[in-house]
C-alpha positions in Angstrom: 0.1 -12.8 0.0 -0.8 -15.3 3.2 -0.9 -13.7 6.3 2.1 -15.4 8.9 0.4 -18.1 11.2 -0.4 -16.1 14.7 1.3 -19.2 16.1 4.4 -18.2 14.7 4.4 -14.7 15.8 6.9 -14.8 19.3 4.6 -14.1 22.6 7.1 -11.5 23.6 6.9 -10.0 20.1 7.1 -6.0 20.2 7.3 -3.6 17.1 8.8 -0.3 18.7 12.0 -1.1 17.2 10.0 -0.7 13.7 9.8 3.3 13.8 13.3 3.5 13.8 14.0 1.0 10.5 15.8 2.4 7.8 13.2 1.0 5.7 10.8 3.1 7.1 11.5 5.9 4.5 12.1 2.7 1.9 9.7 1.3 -0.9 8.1 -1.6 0.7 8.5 -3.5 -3.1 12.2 -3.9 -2.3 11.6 -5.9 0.7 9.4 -8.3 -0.8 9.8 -9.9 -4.5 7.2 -9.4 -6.8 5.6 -13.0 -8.3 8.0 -15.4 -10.0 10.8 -13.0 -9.7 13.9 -14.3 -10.8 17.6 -14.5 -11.5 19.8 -11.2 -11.9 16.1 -9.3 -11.2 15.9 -10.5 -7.9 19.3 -10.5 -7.1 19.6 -6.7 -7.8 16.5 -6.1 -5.6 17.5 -8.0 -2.8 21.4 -6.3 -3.4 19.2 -3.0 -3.1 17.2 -3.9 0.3 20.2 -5.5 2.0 22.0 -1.6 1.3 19.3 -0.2 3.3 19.5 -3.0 6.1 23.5 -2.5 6.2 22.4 1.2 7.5 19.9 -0.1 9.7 20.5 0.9 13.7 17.9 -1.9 14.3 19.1 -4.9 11.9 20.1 -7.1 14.4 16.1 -6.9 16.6 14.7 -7.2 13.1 16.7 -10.1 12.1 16.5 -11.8 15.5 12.3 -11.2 15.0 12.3 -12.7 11.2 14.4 -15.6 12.6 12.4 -16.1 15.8 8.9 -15.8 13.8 10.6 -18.3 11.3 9.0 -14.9 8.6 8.6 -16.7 5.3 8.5 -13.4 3.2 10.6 -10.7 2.2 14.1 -9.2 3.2 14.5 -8.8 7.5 17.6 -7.3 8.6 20.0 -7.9 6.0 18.5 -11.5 5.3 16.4 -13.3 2.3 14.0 -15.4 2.5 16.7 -18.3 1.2 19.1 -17.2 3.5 16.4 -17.5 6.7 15.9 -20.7 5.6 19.3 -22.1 5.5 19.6 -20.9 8.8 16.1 -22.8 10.0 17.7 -25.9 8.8 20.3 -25.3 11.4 18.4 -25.1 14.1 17.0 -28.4 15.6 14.0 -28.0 17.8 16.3 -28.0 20.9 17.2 -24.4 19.7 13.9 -23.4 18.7 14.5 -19.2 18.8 11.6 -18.0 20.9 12.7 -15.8 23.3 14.1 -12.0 22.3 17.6 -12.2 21.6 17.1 -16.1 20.9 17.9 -16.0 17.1 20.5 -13.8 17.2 21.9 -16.5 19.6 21.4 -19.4 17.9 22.6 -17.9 14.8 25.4 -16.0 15.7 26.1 -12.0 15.2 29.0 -13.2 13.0 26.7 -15.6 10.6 24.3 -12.9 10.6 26.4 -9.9 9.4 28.8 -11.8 6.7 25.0 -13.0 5.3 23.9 -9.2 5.5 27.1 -8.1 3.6 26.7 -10.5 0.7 
């Protein structure tokens, strides 16, 4: 699997809020789709990983870092790698999510936790 671009990566980028994931305890294979995964198999998995993000105290800083790195792989706080891109399309450059709390912003908590639920 490619490595994300370091230019990606936010400057202000911290990973404290990683020891207290839910997903910490959490087979990393549910997060991230096995090669040409498809249709109702994928769909269950991601079903499965969003669970564990829906109990997650730190959703919201993981979503706002898989937004803000634009993270092309796996799930992030309740959110696919379809549904992060949707969202990029939103965003025009002017709203370019860099800062902490930026993607949450330019998202919205609301579009961000009916995604999460689904």
């Amino acid at each position: 699997m490619p490595q994300q671009p370091l230019a990606q990566v936010p400057m202000d980028a911290t990973w404290d809020w990683q020891e207290h994931g839910a997903c910490r305890d959490a087979d990393t294979a549910l997060f991230f789709h096995p090669q040409n995964e498809r249709g109702s198999s994928r769909l269950r998995r991601d079903r499965a990983a969003k669970s564990v993000c829906g109990r997650c105290e730190v959703r919201l800083e993981c979503a706002d870092y898989a937004i803000r790195a634009r993270e092309p792989y796996g799930v992030w706080g309740g959110l696919t790698e379809e549904e992060r891109e949707h969202l990029y399309v939103r965003l025009t450059s002017r709203d370019s999510a860099r800062d902490r709390g930026d993607g949450i912003l330019a998202v919205g908590v609301e579009t961000l936790n009916r995604l999460a639920a689904q």
